[in-house]
C-alpha positions in Angstrom: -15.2 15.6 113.3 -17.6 16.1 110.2 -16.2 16.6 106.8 -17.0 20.1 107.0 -15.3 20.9 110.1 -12.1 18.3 108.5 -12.1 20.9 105.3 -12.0 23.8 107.5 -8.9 22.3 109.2 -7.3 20.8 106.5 -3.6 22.9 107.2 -3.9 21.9 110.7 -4.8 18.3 109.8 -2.2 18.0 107.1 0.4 19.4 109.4 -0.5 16.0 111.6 -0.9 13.7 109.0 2.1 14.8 107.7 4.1 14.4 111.4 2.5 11.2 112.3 1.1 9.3 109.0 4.2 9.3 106.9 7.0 8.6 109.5 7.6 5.2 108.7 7.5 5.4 104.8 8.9 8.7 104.9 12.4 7.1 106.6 12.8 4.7 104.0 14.9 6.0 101.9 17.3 5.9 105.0 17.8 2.5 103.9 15.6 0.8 100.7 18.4 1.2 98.4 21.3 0.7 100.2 20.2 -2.6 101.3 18.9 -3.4 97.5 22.4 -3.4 96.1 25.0 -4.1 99.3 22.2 -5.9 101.7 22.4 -9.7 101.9 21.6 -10.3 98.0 23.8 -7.4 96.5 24.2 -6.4 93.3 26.4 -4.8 91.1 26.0 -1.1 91.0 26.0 -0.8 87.0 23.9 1.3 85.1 21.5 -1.3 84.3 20.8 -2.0 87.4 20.5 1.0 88.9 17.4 2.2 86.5 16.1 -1.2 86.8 16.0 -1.1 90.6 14.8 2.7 90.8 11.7 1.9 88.0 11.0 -1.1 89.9 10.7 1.0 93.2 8.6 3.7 91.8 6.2 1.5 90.0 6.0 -0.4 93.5 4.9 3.1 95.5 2.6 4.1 92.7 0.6 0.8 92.5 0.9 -0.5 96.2 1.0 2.7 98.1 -0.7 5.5 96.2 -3.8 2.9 94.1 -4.2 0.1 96.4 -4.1 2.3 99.8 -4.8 6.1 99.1 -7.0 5.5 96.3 -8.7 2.2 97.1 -8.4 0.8 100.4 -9.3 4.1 102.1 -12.4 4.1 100.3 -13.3 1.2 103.0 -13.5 3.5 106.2 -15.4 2.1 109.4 -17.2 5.2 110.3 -13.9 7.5 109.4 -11.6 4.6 110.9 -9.1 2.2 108.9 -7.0 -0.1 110.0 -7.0 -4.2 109.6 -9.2 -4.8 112.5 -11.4 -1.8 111.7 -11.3 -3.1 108.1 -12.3 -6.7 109.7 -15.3 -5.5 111.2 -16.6 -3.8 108.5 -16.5 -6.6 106.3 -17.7 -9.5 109.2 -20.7 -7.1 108.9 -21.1 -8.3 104.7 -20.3 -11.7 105.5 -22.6 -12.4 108.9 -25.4 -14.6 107.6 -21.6 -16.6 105.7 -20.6 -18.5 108.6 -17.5 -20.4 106.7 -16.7 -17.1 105.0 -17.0 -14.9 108.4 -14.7 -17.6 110.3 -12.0 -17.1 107.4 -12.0 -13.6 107.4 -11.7 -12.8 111.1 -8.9 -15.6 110.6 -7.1 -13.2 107.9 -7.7 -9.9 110.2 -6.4 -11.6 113.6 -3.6 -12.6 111.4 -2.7 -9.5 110.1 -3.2 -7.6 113.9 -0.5 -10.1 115.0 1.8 -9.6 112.3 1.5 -5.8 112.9 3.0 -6.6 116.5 5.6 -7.8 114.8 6.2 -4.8 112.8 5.8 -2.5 115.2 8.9 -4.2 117.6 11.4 -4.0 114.0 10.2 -0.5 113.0 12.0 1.3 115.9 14.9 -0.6 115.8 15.7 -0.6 111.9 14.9 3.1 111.8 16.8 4.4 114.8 19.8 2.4 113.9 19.8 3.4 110.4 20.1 7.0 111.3 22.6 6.6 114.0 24.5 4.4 111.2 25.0 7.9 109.9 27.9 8.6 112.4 29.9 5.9 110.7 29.8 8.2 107.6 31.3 11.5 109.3 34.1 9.6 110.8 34.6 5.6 111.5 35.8 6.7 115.2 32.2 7.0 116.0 31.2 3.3 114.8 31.5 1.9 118.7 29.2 4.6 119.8 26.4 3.3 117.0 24.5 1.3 119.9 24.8 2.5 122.8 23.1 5.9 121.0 21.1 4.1 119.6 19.9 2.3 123.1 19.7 5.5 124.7 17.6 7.0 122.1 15.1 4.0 122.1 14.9 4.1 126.0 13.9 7.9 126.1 11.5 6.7 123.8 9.7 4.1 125.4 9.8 6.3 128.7 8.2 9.0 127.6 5.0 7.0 126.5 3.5 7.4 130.2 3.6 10.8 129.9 1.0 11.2 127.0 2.7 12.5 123.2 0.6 15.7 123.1 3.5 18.4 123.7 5.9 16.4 121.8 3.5 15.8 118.5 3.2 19.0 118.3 6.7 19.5 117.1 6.5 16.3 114.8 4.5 18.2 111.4 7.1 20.9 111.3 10.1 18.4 111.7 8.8 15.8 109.3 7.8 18.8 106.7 12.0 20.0 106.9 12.7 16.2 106.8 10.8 15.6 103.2 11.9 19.1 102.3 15.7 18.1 103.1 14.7 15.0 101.1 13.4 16.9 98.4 16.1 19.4 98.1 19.3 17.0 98.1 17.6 14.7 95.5 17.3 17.3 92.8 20.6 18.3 93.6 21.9 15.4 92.7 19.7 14.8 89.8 20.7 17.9 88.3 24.3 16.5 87.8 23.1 13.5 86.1 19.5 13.8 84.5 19.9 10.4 82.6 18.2 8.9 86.0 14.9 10.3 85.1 14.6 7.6 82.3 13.8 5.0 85.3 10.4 6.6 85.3 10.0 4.3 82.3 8.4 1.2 83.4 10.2 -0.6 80.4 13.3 -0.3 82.5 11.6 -2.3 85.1 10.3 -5.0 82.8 14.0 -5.0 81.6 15.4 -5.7 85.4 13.2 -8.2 86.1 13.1 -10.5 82.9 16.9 -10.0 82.2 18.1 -12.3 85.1 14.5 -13.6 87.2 16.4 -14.9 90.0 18.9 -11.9 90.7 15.8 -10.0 90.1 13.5 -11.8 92.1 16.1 -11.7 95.5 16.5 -7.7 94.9 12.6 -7.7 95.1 13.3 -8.6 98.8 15.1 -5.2 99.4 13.2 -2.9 97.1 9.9 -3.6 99.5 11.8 -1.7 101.4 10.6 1.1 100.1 6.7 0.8 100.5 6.9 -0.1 104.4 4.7 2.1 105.9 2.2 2.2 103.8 -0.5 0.3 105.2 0.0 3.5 108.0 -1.3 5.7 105.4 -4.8 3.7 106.0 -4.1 2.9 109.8 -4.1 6.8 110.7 -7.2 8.2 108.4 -9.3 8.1 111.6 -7.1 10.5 113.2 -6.8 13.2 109.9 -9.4 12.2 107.6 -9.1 10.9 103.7 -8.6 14.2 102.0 -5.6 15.3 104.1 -3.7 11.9 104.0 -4.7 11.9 100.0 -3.5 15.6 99.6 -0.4 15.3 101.6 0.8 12.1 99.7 0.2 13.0 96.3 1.2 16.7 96.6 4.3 16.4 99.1 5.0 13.2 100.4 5.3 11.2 97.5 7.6 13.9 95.2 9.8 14.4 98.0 10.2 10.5 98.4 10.5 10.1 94.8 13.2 13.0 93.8 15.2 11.2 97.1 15.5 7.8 96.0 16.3 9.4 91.9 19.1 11.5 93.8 20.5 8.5 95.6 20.1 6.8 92.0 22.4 9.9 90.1 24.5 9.5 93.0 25.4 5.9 92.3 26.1 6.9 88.4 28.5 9.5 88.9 29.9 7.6 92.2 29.1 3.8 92.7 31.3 3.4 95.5 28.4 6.3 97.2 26.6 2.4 98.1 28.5 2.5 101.3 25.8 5.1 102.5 24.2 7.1 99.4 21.7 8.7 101.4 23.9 10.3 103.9 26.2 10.7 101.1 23.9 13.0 98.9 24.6 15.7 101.8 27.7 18.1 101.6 30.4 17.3 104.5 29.5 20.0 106.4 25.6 18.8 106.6 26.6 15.5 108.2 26.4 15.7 111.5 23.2 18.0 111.2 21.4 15.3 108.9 22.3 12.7 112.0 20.6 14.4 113.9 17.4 15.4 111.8 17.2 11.8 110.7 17.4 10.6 114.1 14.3 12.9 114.9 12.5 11.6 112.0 13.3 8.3 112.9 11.7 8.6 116.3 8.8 10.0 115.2 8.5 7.4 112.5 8.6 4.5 116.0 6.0 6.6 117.7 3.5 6.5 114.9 4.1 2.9 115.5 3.5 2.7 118.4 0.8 4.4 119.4 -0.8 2.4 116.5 0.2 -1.0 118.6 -1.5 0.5 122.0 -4.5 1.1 119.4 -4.5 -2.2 118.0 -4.0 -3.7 121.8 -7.6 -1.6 122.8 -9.4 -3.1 120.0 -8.3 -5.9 120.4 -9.1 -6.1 124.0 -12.8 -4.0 123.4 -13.7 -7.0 120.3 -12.6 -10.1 122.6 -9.2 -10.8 121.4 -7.7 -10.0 124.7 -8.2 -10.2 128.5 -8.8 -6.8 130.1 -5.8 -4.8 130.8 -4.7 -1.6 131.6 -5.0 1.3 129.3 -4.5 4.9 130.3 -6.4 8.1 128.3 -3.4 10.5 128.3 -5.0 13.6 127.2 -8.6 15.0 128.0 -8.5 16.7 124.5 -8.0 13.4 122.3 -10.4 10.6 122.7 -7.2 8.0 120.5 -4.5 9.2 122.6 -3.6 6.5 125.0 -1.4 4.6 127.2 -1.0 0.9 127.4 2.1 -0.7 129.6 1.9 -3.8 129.3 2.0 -3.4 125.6 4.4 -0.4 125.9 6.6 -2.3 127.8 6.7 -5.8 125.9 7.9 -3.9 122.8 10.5 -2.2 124.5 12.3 -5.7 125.7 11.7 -7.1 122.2 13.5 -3.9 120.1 16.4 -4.0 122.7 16.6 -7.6 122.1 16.8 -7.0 118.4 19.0 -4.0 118.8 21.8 -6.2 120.4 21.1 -9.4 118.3 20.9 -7.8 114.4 23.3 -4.4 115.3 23.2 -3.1 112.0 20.1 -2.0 110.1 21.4 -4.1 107.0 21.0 -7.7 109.0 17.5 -6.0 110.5 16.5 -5.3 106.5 15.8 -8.9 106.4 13.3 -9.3 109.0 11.7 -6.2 108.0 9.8 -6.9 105.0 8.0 -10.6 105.7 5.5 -8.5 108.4 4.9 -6.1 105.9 4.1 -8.1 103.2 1.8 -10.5 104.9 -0.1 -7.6 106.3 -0.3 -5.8 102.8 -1.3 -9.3 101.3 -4.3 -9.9 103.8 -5.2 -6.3 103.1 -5.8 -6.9 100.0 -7.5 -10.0 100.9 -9.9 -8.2 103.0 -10.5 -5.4 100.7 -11.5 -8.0 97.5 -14.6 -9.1 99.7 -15.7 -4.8 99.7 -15.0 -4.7 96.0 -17.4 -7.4 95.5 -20.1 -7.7 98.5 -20.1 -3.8 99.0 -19.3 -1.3 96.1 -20.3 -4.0 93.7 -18.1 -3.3 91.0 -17.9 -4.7 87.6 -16.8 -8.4 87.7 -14.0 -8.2 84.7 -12.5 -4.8 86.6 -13.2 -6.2 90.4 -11.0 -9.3 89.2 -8.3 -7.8 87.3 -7.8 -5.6 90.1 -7.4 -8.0 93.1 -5.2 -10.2 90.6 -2.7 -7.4 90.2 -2.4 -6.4 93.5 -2.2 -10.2 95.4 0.0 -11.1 92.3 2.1 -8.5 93.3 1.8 -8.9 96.5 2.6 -13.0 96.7 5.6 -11.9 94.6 7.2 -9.9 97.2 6.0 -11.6 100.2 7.8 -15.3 98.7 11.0 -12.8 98.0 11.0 -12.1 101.8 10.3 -15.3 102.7 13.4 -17.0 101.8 15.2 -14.6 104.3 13.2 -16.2 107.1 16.7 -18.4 108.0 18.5 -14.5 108.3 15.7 -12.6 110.4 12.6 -13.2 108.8 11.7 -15.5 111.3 11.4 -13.0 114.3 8.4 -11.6 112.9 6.5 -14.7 112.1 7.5 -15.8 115.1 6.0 -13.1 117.2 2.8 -13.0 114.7 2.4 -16.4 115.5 2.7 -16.0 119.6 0.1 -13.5 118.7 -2.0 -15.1 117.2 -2.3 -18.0 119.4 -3.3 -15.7 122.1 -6.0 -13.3 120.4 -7.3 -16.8 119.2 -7.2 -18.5 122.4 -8.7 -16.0 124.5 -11.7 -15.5 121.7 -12.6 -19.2 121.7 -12.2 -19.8 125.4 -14.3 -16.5 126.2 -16.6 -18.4 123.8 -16.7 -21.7 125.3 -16.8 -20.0 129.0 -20.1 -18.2 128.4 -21.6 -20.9 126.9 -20.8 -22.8 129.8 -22.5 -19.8 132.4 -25.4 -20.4 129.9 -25.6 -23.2 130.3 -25.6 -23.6 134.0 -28.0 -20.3 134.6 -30.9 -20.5 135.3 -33.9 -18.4 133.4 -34.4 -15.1 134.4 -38.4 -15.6 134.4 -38.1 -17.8 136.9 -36.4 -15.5 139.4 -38.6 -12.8 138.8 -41.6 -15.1 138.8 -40.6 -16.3 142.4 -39.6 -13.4 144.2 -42.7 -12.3 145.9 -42.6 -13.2 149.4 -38.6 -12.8 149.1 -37.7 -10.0 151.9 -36.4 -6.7 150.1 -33.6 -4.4 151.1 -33.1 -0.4 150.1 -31.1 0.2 147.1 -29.5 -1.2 143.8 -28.3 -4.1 142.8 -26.1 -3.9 139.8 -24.9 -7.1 138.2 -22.7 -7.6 135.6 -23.4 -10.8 133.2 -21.7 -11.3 129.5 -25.1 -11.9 128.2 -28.8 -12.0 128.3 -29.7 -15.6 128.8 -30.4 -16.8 132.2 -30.2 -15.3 135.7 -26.2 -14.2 137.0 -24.7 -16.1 139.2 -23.8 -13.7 141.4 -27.6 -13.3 141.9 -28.4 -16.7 142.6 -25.7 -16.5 145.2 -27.3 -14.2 146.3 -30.1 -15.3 147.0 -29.2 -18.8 147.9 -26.5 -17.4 151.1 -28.4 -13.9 152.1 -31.9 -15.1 151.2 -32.5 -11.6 150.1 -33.0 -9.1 147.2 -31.9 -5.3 146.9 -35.4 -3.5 146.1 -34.3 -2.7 142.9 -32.0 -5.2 140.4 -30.1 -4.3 137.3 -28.7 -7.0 134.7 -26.6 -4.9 132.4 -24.8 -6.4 129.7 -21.8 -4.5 128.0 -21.5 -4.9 124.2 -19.0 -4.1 121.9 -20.2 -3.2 118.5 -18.2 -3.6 115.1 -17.7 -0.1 114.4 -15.3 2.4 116.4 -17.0 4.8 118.5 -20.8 5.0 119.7 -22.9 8.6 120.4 -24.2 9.1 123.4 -27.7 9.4 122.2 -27.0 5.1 121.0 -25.1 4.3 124.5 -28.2 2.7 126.3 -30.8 0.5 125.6 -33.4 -0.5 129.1 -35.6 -3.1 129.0 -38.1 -3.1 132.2 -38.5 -7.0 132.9 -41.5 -6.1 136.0 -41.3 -6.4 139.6 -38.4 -4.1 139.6 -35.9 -6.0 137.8 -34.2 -4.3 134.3 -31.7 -5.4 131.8 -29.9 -2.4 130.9 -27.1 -3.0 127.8 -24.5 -0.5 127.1 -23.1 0.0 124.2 -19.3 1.1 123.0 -17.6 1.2 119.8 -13.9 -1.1 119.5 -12.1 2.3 120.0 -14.2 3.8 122.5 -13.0 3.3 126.0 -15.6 2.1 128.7 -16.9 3.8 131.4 -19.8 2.5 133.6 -20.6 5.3 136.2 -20.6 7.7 133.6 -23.2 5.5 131.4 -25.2 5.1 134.1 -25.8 8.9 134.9 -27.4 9.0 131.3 -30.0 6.3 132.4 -31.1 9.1 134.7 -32.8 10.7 131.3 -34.5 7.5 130.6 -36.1 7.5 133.5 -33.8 4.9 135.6 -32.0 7.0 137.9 -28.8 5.8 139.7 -27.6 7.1 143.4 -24.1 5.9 143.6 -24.0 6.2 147.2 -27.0 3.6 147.4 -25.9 1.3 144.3 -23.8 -1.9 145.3 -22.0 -3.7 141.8 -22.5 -7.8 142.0 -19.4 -9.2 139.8 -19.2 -13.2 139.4 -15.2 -13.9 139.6 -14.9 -17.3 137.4 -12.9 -19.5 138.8 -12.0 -21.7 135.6 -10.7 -25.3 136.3 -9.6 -27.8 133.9 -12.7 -30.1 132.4 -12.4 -33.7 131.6 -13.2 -32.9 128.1 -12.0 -29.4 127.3 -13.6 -27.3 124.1 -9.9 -27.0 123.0 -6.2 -28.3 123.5 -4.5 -28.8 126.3 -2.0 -26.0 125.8 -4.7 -23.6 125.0 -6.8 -24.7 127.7 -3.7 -24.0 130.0 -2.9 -20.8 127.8 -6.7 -19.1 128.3 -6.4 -20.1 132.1 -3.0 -18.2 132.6 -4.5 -15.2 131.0 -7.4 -15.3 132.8 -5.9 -15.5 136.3 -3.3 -12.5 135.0 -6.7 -10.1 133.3 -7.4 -6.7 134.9 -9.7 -6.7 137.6 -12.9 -5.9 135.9 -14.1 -2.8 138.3 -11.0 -1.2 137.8 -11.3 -2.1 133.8 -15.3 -0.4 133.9 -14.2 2.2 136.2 -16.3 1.0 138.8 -15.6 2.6 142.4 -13.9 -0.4 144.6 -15.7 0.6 147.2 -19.2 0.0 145.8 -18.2 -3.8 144.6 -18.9 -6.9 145.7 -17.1 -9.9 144.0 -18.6 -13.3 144.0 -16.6 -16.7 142.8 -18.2 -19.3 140.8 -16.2 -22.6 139.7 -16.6 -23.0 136.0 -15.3 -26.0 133.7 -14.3 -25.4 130.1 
C-alpha cells in the first residue's frame, strides 16, 4: 500500500493500529503503578512519592516511547517494515564491506529476536492475570477462581490461532478505542477531585525522586518501566498501518488517554492511599466493576494477540534469513499477505505462559520478570538505530552523540534496575532469550559450514555441461534445487553416476532471501542460460514474503522458459549430516544443528512443491 492509498485510509488504518498496535502499552496501567509502590520494592504512598513516581513515568513515555520510537526509530523503515530483525537487515546493508562491525550487529539483532520470545510468553500471562486480578476487588470470594479464568481465557486463546484472527480483529479497534476512552474518562474523574497531581508534569519532581534517596529510587525504576512495555510494538507493527497512523493515534489518543489514567490513579492515591491495593480497578464506581473485568480482560487479550502474531512474524523471518530450520507456517487469510499461522511456535508459547501462570500466580511476582526482556530489547534498539544516525541520515556529530547518550544512558539505567530482580523472575526471560539464541546461532553457522562443505565437494558446473554430449537424453525437466551457484548438485551427479542419463532440459535454481521484506513480481526471477540446455534460474523473496515455487515458475513462462508441470520432475539432495572428526563448531552445537536438521520441514512441502513430482536423493555430508 502506497502513501497515497495509506492517507486515503487513514480512519480505517488508525481503527487497526489502534486495535492491534497499542494493546500491550495500552494495558499497562493495569499494573505499572501498583507494582511501583506495593510490588517487590514498595514504597510509601506519601505525597512525595507519588509526584515523583508519576513525573518519573511520564518523562519515561515521552522520551522512550514517543522521541526514541515514534519520532526516531520509525524514521528507519525497511521498505515500510520495522521491527529488530527488519531494523537488522537494513543496517547489515550499511555495514557489508565492515565485516567485524556486520558480525556484531547481526549479534545485537539475533539477540534482541530472542529476547522478544521471551516477551512474548510473559506478555499474555502478566496481562490476563492482571485483569482477572480484578475479581479480587469486587469481592475476595472470587480470589480461587483468579486462575482457573485466567487458564481458560489463555487456552481459548491459543486455540483460536489456527483459525486465522481476521473476524475477531475486526472487533479489536472499537474495543481498544472504549478501553482508552474508559481510561480516559475515569482519570479525569479523579483528577478533578484533586488537581494538585497535575504538578508531576514538572520534571523537577522527577529530578526530586530520584536524587532524594538513589537507591529507593533506583529499585522503583524497576517497576515504573512498567509503564513503557510495549513500545518497541509501536515500531514492530508500522508495516501493517503505516507511520502517520501509528504517529497520529499515539500522540492524539493513545498517549492522553494513557497519561490522564496513570494522573487519575495518582489523585487516587492522594485522597485515598490505601486505593494501592488495586487503584486502577479502584478509580471505577462499584457498580462498573464487574463490567471493567470484563472489558479489561478483552483488552488484555487483544494486547497477547498483538504479541503473538508478532512471534509467528519474527519465527518466518527468522526462518526466510537462516536463523531457523524450515517449518510449518500457514497463510490464514487470502486478503492479508502478514497474517499467518505458525504451530510450532504457537504451541511452544502456550506450554511456557501456562507454566508461568501456575509458577508466578499473581501479576505482582510476574512484574519482575517482565521488564529485563523489555529493556534489553529497547537497549539493542537503540544500539541498532545509533549505526542509521551515523552511517545513513548522517546527522550532526555533537547532536548524533548527545542523542544516543541519552537514550542508552537511560536505557542501561533501567535495564541494571531489572536486572537485580533476575533471582525473583527475571531469569525466565534471559533464560529463554538465551535458548534462543543458541539456536538462531547454531542453525546460521552450521547452514554456513554445511554449504561450504557441498562446495567444497561439487564439482564445476562447466565441466558437466562441457561433457554431456554423447550422454543419452530423456523428455522433460529436471529441476534441482542447490543452496548456491558454485559447482554442479549433487543430486545431479547422482544422477548421472546411477541412471547414466540426463532429462533434455536441466534447471539449477537457487532460492535467495533478500534483506528487505517483500519482493515484486516484476524482481522475482533472474535466468541465466548456461548452453546445451542447462539454466540457473534464482528466485528471489523478501524475509516476510512466503515462498512459493510452482507459482514462480509459471512467471518464467514470460521470460521465455516455460514449465509443464506434468512433464517437470524436482531433484532435492537430502543431507545426511554426520559427525566430523574435526567439527566447524562445539560439540553440543554440532549435536544441536544435527537435531534440528533431522526435525526441519520437508523442503517440498516448505516450497510448495507437489510430492508427487519429487525425487529425493541422500548425500552423506561431514561438518
Amino acid at each position: 500500500m502506497n502513501s497515497a492509498q495509506k492517507k486515503k485510509n487513514l480512519p480505517a488504518l488508525m481503527l487497526g493500529a489502534i486495535g492491534v498496535v497499542y494493546g500491550d502499552i495500552g494495558t499497562s496501567p493495569l499494573y505499572a503503578l501498583k507494582e511501583t509502590f506495593a510490588g517487590h520494592h514498595p514504597l510509601p504512598v506519601i505525597e512525595a512519592n507519588i509526584l515523583g513516581v508519576l513525573s518519573v513515568m511520564f518523562w519515561t513515555i515521552m522520551l522512550l516511547v514517543s522521541l526514541k520510537y515514534v519520532v526516531i526509530i520509525m524514521r528507519a523503515d525497511n521498505h515500510g517494515e520495522g521491527g529488530s530483525l527488519a531494523l537488522l537487515a537494513l543496517v547489515n546493508e550499511l555495514t557489508a564491506q565492515r565485516p567485524k562491525i556486520k558480525w556484531f550487529i547481526t549479534t545485537l539483532g539475533v539477540f534482541a529476536a530472542a529476547l522478544f520470545y521471551g516477551d512474548s510468553m510473559i506478555t499474555p500471562a502478566i496481562s490476563v492475570l492482571s485483569a482477572v486480578e480484578g475479581l479480587d476487588v469486587v469481592s475476595h470470594q472470587f480470589n480461587s477462581y483468579i486462575l482457573p479464568i485466567t487458564i481458560i481465557v489463555l487456552t481459548g486463546l491459543f486455540f483460536i490461532q489456527k483459525h486465522g484472527t481476521g473476524a475477531v480483529g475486526a472487533a479489536f479497534g472499537p474495543i481498544m478505542i472504549f478501553w482508552f476512552c474508559c481510561l480516559a474518562v475515569l482519570g479525569a474523574l479523579s483528577i478533578a477531585q484533586s488537581p494538585q497531581v497535575l504538578w508531576a508534569l514538572n520534571p523537577v519532581y522527577a529530578f526530586r525522586f530520584l536524587t532524594a534517596d538513589p537507591r529507593i529510587a533506583f529499585l522503583a525504576l524497576g517497576a515504573i518501566v512498567l509503564a513503557v512495555t510495549g513500545g518497541e510494538a509501536l515500531y514492530t507493527d508500522m508495516g501493517h498501518f503505516g507511520k502517520f497512523p501509528i504517529r497520529f493515534g499515539w500522540f492524539s489518543f493513545v498517549l492522553p488517554a494513557l497519561v490522564l489514567n496513570y494522573f487519575g490513579q495518582g489523585a487516587l492515591l492522594l485522597q485515598h492511599p490505601q486505593a494501592i491495593e488495586n487503584p486502577f480497578y479502584l478509580l471505577a464506581p462499584a457498580w462498573a466493576l464487574i463490567p471493567m473485568v470484563l472489558l479489561a480482560t478483552a483488552a488484555t487479550v487483544i494486547a497477547s494477540q498483538a504479541v503473538i502474531s508478532g512471534a509467528f512474524s519474527v519465527a518466518n523471518q527468522s526462518v526466510q534469513m537462516g536463523f531457523l530450520p524450515r517449518m510449518e507456517i500457514r497463510q490464514t487469510s487470502d486478503k492479508a499477505q502478514g497474517q499467518i499461522y505458525v504451530p510450532f511456535t504457537n504451541w511452544t508459547l502456550y506450554l511456557a505462559v501456562i507454566f508461568l501462570v501456575f509458577t508466578f500466580q499473581s501479576s505482582s511476582n510476574l512484574a519482575a520478570a517482565y521488564g529485563i526482556a523489555v529493556t534489553g530489547t529497547m537497549m539493542i534498539d537503540t544500539m541498532l538505530i545509533a549505526f542509521m544516525i551515523v552511517l545513513a541520515w548522517r546527522w550532526p556529530a555533537p547532536l548524533a552523540i548527545l542523542l544516543i547518550a541519552i537514550f542508552l544512558a537511560v536505557d542501561l539505567t533501567y535495564f541494571s534496575a531489572n536486572a537485580i530482580k533476575i533471582p525473583q523472575g527475571g531469569w525466565f526471560p534471559l533464560g529463554i532469550a538465551a535458548l534462543s539464541f543458541a539456536v538462531l546461532t547454531t542453525w546460521k553457522r552450521g547452514r554456513n559450514l554445511l554449504f561450504a562443505e557441498i562446495a567444497r565437494q561439487s564439482v564445476p558446473m562447466q565441466a558437466i555441461i562441457d561433457g554431456v554430449d554423447d550422454m543419452p537424453r530423456v523428455d522433460g525437466t529436471a529441476i534441482f534445487l542447490i543452496p548456491t551457484s558454485e559447482g554442479a548438485p549433487s543430486a545431479m551427479l547422482h544422477n548421472i553416476k546411477h541412471n547414466h542419463v540426463l532429462h533434455e532440459r536441466n534447471i539449477l535454481l537457487t532460492v535467495v532471501v533478500e534483506d528487505k521484506p517483500y519482493v515484486t513480481k516484476g524482481n522475482r526471477l533472474l535466468i541465466k542460460d548456461m548452453g546445451k540446455n542447462f539454466y540457473w534460474v534464482r528466485v528471489f523473496y523478501g524475509f516476510m514474503d512466503t515462498p512459493d515455487i510452482p507459482a514462480a515458475l509459471e512467471q518464467c513462462a514470460i521470460h521465455g522458459l516455460p514449465f509443464d508441470m506434468m512433464s517437470t520432475s524436482f531433484f532435492i539432495s537430502r543431507a545426511l549430516i554426520v559427525p566430523s572428526p574435526n567439527p566447524g563448531m562445539m560439540k553440543w552445537r554440532e549435536q544441536l544443528f544435527m537435531a534440528l536438521s533431522r526435525n526441519a520441514m520437508n523442503v517440498a512441502d516448505f516450497f510448495k512443491i507437489p510430492a508427487n513430482r519429487v525425487i529425493e536423493m541422500g548425500t552423506r555430508i561431514e561438518i
